[in-house]
ROSE-4610 file (N, C-alpha, C; in Angstrom, 1 decimal, always signed):
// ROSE-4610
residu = [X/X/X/X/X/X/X/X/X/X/X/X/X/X/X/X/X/X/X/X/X/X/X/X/X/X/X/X/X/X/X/X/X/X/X/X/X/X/X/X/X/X/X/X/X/X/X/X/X/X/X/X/X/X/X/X/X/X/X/X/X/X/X/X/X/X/X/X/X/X/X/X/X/X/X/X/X/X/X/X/X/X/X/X/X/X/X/X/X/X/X/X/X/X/X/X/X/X/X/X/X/X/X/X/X/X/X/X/X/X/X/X/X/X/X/X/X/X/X/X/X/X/X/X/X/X/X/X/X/X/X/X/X/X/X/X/X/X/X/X/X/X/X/X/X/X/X/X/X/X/X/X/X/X/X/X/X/X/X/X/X/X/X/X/X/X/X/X/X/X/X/X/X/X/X/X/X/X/X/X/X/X/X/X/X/X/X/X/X/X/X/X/X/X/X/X/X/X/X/X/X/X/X/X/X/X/X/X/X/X/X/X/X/X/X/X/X/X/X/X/X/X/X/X/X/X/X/X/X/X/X/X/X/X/X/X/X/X/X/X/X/X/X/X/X/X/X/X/X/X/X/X/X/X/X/X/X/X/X/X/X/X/X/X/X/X/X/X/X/X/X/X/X/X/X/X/X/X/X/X/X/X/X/X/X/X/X/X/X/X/X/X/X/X/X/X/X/X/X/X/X/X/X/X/X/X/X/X/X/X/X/X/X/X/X/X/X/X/X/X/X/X/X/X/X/X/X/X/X/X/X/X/X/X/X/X/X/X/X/X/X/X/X/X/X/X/X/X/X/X/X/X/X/X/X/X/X/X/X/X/X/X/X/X/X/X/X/X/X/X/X/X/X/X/X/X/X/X/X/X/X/X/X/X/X/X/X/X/X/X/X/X/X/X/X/X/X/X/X/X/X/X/X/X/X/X/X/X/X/X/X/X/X/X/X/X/X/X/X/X/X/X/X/X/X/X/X/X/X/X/X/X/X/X/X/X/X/X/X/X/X/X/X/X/X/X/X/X/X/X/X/X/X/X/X/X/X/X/X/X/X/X/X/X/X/X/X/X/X/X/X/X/X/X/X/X/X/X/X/X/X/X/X/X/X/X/X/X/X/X/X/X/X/X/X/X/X/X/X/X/X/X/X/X/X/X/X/X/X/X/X/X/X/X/X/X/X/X/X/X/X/X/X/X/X/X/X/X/X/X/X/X/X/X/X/X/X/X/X/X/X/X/X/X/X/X/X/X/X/X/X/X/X/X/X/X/X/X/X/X/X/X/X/X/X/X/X/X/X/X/X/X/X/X/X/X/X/X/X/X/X/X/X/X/X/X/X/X/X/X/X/X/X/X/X/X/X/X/X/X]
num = [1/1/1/2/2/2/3/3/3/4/4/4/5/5/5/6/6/6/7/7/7/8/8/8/9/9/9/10/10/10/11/11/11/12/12/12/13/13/13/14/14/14/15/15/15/16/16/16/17/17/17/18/18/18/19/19/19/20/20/20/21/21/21/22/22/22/23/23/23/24/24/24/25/25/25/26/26/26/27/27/27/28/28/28/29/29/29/30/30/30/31/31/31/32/32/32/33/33/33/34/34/34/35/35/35/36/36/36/37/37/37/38/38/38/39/39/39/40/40/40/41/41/41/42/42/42/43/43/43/44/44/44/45/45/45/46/46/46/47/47/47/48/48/48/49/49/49/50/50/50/51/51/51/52/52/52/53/53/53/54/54/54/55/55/55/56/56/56/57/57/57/58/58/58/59/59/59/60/60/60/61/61/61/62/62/62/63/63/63/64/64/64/65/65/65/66/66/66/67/67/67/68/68/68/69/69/69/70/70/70/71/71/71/72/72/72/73/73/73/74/74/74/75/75/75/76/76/76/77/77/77/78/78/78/79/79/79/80/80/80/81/81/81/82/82/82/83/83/83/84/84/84/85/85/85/86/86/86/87/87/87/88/88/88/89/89/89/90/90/90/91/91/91/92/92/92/93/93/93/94/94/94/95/95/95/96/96/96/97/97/97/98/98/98/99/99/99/100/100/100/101/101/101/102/102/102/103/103/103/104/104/104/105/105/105/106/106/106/107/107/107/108/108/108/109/109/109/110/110/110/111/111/111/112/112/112/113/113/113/114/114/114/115/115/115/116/116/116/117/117/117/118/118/118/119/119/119/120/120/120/121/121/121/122/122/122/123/123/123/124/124/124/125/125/125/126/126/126/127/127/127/128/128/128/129/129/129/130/130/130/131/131/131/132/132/132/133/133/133/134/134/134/135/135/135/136/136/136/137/137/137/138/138/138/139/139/139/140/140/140/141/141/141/142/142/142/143/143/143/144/144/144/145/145/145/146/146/146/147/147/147/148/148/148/149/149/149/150/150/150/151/151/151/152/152/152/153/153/153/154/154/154/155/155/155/156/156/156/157/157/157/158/158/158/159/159/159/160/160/160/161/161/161/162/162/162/163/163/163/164/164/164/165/165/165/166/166/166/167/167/167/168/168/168/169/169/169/170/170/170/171/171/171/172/172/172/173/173/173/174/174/174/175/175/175/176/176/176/177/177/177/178/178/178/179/179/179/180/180/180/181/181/181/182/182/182/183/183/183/184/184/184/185/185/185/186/186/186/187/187/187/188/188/188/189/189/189/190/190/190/191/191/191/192/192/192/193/193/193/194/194/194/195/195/195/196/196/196/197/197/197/198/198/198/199/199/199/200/200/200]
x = [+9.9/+10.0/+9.2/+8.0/+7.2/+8.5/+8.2/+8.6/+7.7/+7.3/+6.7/+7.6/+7.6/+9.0/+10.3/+10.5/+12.1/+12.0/+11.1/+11.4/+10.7/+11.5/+10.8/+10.0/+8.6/+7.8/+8.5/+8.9/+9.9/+10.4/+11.5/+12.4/+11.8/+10.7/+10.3/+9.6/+8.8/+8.2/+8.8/+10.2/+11.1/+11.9/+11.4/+11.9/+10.5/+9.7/+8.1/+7.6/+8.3/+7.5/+6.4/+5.3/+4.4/+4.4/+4.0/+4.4/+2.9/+2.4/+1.1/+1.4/+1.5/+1.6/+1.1/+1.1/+0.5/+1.3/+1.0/+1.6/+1.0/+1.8/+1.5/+0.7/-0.5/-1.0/-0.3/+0.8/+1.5/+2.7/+3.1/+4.3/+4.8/+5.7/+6.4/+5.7/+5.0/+4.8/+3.2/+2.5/+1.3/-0.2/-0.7/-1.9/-2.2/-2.0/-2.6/-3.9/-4.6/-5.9/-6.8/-6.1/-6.8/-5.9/-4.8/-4.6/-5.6/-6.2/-7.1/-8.5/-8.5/-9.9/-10.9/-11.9/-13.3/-14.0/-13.9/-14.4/-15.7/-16.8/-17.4/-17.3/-18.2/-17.4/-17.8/-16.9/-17.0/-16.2/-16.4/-16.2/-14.8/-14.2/-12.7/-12.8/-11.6/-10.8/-9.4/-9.7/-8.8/-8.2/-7.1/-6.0/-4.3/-4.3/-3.1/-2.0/-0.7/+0.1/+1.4/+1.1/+2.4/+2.0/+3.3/+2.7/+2.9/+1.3/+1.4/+1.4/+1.1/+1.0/-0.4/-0.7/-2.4/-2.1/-3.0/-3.0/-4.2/-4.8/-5.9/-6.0/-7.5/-7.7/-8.9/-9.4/-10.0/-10.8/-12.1/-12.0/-12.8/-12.5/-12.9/-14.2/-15.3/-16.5/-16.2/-15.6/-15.1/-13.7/-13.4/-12.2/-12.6/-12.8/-13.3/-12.0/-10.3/-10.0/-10.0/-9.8/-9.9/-11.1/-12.0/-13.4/-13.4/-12.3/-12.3/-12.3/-12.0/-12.4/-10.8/-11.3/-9.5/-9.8/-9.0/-8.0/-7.2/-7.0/-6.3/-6.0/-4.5/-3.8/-2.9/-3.0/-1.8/-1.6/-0.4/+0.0/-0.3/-0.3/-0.4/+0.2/+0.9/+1.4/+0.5/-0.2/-0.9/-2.2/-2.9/-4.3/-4.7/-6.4/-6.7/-8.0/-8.6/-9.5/-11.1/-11.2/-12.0/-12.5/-13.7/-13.8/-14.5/-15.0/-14.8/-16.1/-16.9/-17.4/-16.8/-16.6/-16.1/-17.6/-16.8/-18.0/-18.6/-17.9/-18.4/-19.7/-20.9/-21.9/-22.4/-22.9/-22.9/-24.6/-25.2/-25.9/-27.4/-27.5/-28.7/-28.6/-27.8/-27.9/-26.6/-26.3/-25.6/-23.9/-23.3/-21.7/-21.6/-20.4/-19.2/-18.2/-18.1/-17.3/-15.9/-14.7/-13.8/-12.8/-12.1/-10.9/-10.5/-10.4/-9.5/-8.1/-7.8/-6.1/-6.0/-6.8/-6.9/-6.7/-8.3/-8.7/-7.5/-6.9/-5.1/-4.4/-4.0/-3.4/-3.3/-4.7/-5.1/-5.0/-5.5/-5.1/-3.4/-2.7/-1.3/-0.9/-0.8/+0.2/-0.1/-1.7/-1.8/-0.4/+0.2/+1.2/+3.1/+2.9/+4.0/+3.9/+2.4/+2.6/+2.3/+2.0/+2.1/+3.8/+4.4/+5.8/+6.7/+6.1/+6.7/+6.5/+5.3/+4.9/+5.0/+5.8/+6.6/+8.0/+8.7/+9.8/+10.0/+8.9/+9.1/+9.3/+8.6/+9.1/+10.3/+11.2/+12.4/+13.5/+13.3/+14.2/+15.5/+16.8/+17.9/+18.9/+17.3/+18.7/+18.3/+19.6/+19.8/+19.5/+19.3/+19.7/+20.7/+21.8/+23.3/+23.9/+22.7/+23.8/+23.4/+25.0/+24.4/+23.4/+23.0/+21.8/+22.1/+23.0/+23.7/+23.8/+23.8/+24.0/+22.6/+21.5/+20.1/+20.0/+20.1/+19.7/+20.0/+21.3/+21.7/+21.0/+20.9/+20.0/+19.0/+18.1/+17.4/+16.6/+17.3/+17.3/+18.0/+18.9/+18.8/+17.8/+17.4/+16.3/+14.7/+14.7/+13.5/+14.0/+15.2/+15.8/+15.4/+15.5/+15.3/+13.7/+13.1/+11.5/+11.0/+11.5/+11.0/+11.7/+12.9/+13.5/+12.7/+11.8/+11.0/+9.9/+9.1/+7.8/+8.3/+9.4/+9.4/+9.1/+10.3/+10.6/+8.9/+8.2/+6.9/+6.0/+5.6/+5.4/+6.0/+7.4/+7.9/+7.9/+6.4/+6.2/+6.7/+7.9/+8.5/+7.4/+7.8/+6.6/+7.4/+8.8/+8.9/+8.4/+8.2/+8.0/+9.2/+9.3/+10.6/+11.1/+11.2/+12.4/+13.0/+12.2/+13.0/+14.2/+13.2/+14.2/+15.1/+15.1/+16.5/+17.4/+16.8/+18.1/+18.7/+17.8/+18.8/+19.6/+19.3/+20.2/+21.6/+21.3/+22.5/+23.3/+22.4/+23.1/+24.0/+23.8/+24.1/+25.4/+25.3/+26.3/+27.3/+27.1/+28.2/+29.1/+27.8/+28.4/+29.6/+29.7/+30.5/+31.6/+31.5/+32.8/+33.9/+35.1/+36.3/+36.8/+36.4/+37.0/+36.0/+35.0/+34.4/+34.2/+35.1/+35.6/+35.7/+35.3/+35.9/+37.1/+37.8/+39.2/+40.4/+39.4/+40.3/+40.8/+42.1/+43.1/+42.5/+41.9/+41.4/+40.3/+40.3/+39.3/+37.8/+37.6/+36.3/+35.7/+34.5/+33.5/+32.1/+31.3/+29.7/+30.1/+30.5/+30.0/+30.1/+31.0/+31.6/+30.2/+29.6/+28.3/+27.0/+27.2/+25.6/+25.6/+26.8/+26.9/+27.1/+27.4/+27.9/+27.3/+25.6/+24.5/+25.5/+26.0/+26.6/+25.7/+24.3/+23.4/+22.3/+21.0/+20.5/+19.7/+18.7/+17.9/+16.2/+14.9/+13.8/+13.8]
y = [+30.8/+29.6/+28.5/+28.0/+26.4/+25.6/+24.5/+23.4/+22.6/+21.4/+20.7/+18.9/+18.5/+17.8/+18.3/+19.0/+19.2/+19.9/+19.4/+19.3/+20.8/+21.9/+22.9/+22.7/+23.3/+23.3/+24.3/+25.0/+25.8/+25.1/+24.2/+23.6/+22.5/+22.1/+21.1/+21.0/+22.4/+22.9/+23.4/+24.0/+24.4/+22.3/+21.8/+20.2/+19.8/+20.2/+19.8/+18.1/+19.0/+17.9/+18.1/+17.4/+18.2/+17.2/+18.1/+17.9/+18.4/+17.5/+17.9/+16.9/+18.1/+17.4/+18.6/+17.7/+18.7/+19.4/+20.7/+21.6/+21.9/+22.7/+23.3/+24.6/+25.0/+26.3/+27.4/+27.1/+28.1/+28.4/+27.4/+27.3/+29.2/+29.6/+30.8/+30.6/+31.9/+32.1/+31.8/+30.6/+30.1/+31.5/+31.2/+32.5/+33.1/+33.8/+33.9/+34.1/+34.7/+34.6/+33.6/+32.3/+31.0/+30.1/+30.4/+29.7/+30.1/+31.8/+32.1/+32.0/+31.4/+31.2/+30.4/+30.6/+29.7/+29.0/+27.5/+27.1/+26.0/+24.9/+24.5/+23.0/+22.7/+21.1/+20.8/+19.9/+19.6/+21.0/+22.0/+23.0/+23.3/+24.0/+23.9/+25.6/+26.2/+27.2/+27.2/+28.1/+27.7/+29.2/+29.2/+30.6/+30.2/+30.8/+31.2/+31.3/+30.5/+30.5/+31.3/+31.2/+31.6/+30.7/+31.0/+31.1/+29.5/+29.0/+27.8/+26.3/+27.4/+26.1/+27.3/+26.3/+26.5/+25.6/+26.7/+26.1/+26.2/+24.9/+24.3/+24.1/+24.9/+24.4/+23.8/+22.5/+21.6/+21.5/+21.2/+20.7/+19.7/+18.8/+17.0/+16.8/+16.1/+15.9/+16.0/+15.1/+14.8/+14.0/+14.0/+13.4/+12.6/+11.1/+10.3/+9.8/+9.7/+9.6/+10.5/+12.0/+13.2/+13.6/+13.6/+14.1/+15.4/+16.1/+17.8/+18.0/+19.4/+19.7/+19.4/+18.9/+18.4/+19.2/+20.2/+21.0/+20.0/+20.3/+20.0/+20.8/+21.7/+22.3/+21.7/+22.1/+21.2/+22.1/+22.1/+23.1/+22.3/+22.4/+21.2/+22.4/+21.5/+22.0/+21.7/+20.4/+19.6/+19.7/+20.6/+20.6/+22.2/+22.1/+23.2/+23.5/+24.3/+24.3/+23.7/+22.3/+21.5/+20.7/+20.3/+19.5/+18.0/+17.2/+15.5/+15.1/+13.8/+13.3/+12.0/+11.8/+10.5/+9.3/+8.6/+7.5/+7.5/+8.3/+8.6/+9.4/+9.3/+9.5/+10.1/+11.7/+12.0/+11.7/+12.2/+11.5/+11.4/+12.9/+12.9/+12.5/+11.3/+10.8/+11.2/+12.7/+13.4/+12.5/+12.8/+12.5/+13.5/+12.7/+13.9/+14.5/+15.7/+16.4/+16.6/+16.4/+16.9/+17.4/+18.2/+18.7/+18.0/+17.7/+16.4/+16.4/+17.3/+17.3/+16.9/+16.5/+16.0/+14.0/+14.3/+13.1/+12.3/+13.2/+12.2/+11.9/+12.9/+12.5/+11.4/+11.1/+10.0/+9.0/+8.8/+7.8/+7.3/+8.2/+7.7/+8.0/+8.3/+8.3/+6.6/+6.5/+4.7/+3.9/+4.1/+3.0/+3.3/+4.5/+5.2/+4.7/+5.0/+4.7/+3.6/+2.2/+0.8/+0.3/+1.3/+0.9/+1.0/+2.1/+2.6/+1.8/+1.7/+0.3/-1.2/-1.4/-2.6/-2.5/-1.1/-1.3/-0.2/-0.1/-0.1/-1.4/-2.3/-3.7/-4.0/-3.6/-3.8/-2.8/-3.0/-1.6/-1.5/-1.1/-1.2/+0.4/+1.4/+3.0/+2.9/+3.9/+4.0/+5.7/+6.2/+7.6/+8.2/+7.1/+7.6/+8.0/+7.2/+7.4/+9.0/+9.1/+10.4/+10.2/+11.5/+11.9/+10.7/+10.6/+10.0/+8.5/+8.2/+6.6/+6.7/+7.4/+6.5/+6.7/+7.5/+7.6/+6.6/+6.4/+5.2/+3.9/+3.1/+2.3/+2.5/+3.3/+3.6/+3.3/+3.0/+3.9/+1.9/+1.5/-0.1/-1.1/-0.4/-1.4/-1.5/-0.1/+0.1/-1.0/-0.6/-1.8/-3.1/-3.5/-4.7/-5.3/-4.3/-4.8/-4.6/-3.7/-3.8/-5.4/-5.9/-7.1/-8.0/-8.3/-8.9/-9.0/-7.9/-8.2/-8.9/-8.7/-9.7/-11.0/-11.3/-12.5/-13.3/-12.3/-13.0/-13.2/-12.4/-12.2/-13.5/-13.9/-15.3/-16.3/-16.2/-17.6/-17.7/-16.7/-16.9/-17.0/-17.5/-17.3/-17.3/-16.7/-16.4/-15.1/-14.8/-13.2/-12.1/-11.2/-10.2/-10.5/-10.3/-10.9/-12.3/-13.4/-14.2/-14.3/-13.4/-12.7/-12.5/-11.2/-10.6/-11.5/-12.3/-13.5/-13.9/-14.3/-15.0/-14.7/-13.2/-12.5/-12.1/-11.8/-11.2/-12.9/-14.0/-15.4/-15.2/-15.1/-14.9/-14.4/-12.9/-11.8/-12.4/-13.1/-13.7/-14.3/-15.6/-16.8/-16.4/-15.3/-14.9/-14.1/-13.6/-12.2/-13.3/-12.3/-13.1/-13.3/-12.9/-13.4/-14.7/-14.9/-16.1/-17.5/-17.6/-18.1/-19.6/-20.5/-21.9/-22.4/-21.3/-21.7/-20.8/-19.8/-19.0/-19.7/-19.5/-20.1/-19.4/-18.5/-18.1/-19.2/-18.3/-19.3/-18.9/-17.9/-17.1/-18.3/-18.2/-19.5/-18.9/-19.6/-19.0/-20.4/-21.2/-22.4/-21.7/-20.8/-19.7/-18.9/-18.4/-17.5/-18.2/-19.3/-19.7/-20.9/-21.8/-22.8/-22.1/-23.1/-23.1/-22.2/-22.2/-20.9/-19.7/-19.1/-17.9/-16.8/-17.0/-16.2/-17.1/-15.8/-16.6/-17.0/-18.3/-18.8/-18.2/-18.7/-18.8/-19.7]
z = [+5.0/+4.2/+4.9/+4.0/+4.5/+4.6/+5.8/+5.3/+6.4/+5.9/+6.4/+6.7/+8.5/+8.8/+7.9/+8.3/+7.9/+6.0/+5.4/+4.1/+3.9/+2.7/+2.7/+1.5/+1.1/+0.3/-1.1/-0.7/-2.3/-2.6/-2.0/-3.0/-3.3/-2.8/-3.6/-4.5/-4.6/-6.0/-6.9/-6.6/-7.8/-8.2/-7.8/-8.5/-9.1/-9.3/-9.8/-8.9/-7.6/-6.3/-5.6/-5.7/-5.1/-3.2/-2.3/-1.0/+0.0/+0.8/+1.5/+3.0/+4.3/+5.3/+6.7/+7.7/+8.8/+9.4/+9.9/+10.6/+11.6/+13.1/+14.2/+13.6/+14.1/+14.0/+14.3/+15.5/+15.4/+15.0/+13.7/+13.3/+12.2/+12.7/+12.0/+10.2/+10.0/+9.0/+8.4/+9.5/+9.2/+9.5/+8.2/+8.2/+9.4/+10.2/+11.9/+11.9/+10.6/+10.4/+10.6/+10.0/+10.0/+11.5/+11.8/+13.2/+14.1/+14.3/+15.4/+14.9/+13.5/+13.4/+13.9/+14.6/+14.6/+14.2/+14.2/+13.5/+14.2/+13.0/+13.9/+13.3/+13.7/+13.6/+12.1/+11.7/+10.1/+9.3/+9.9/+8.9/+8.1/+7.2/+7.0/+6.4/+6.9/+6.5/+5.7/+4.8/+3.6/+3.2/+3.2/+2.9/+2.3/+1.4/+0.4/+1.0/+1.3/+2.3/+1.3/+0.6/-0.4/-1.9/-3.0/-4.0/-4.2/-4.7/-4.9/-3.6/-2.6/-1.1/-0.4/-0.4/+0.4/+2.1/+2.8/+4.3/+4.5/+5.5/+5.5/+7.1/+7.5/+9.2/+8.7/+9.7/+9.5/+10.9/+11.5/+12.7/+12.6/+13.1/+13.0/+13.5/+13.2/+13.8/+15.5/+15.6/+17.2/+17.4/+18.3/+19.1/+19.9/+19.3/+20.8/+21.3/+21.7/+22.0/+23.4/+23.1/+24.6/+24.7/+23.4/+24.2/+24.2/+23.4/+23.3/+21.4/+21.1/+19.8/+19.6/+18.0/+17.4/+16.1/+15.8/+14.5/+14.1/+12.9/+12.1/+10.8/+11.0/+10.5/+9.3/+8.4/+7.1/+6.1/+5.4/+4.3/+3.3/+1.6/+0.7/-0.3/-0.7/-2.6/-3.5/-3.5/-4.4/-5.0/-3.8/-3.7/-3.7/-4.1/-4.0/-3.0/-3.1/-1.8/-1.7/-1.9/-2.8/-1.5/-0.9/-0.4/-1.1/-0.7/-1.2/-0.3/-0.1/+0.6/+0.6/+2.1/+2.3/+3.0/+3.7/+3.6/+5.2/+6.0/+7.3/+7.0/+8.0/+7.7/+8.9/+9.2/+10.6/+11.4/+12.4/+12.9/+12.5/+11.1/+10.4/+9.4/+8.7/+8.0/+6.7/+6.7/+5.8/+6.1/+4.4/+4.5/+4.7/+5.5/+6.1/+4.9/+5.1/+3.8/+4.4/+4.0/+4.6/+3.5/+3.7/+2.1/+1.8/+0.4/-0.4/+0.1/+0.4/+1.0/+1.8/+3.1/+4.1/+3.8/+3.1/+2.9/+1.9/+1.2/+0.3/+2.2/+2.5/+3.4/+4.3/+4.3/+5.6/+5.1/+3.5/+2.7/+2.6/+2.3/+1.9/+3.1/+4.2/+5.3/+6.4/+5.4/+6.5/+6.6/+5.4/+4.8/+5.4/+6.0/+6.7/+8.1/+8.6/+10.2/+10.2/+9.2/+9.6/+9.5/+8.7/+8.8/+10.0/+10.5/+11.8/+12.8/+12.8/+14.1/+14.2/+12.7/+12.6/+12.7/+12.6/+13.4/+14.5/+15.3/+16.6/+17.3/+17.2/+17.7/+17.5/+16.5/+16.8/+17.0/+18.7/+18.4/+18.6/+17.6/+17.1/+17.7/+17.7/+17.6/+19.5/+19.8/+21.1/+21.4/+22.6/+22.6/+23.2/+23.2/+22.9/+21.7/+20.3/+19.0/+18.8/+17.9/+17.2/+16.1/+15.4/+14.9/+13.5/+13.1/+11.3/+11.9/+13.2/+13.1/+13.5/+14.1/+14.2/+12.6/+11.6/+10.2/+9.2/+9.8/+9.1/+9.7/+11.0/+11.5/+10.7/+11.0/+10.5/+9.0/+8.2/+6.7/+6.6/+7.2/+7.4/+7.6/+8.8/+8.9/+8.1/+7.5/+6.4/+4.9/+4.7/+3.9/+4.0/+5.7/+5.7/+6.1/+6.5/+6.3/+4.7/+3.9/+2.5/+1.9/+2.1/+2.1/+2.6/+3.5/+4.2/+3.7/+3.1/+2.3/+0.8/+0.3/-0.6/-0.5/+0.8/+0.7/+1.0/+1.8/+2.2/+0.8/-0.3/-1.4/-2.4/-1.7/-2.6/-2.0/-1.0/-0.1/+1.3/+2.0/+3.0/+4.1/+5.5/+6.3/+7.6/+7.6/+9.1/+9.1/+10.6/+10.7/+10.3/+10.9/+10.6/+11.6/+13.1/+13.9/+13.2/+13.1/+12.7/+11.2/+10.0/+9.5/+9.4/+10.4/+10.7/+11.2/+12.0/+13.1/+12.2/+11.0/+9.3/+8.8/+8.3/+8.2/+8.2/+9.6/+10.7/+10.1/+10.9/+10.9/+9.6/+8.1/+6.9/+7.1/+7.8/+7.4/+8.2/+9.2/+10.3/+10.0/+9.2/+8.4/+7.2/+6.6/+5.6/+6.3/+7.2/+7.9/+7.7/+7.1/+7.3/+8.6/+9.6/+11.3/+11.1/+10.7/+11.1/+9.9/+9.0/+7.9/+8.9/+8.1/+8.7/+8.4/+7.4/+7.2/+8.3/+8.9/+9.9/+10.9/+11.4/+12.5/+13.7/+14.3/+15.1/+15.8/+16.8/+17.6/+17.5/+16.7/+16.3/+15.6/+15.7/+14.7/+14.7/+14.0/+14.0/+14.9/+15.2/+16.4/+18.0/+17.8/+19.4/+19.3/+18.4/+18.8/+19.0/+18.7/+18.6/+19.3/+19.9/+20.5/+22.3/+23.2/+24.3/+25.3/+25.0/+25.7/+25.4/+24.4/+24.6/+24.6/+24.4/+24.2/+25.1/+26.1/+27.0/+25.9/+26.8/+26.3/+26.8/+26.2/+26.8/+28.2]
């Protein structure tokens, strides 16, 4: 059985989902034909993974990050074995061809890893919690950066930390331990007054 992160590719084609993401070459089940295949640069290999998911080796013009040859391995539900010209242009002048599956990819996952690296800056899960409290964090705080592009969309102009500080301030402001009619000694004046929190 494919699955690509966690998700398998059957069941999501028995829901008429279509699903395209990268794989290890040597993940259980992947073509071994096209894992140990040879390739040269620009070129792509293309094999039948099962019915209705196609697996794709790719190798990249170059890797200027290491300076060695970069593969690129990916299963796709969606695509077939079609290459595209993109707008990279190699050193005789020719576009670079790369499989449309690729090339969806790189398109729609920009918008994943810019989410990620906006809440890496804030970082909330520990690696004490279990697996269901980072998910739930998690699965919160995407809540609250999608809550944040609105608010910027309706003119807001703090950033997201400051945001959240609102927020939180918000959800404080309403807790019945911190009610300005409670007899307790709890207050939003006890958290935010008397340096209880350091300063710059």
């Amino acid at each position: 059985m494919f699955s690509v992160n966690g998700v398998k590719l059957r069941d999501c084609l028995s829901h008429n989902t279509r699903v395209v993401g990268t794989v290890r070459s040597n993940r259980q089940n992947f073509p071994p034909d096209l894992a140990n295949a040879s390739l040269q640069r620009g070129e792509a290999k293309f094999a039948l993974a099962d019915e209705g998911i196609i697996a794709v080796k790719y190798r990249a013009q170059q890797d200027r990050a290491n300076k060695q040859e970069k593969f690129i391995c990916l299963l796709s539900a969606d695509h077939g074995n079609d290459v595209v010209e993109t707008r990279k242009r190699m050193a005789d002048g020719q576009k670079v061809l790369k499989p449309s599956c690729i090339v969806d990819y790189n398109c729609k996952m920009g918008g994943i890893d810019m989410v990620d690296q906006q809440l890496e800056s804030v970082l909330v899960v520990r690696r004490s919690y279990k697996w269901y409290e980072k998910l739930f964090f998690h699965l919160v705080m995407q809540a609250l950066l999608s809550a944040h592009k609105l608010y910027q969309l309706c003119g807001g102009r703090d950033d997201f930390l400051r945001f959240l500080h609102n927020v939180i301030m918000q959800l404080l402001a309403h807790s019945a331990r911190l009610m300005p009619t409670a007899k307790s000694l709890d207050g939003i004046s006890r958290l935010t007054g008397r340096n209880h929190f350091p300063s710059q």
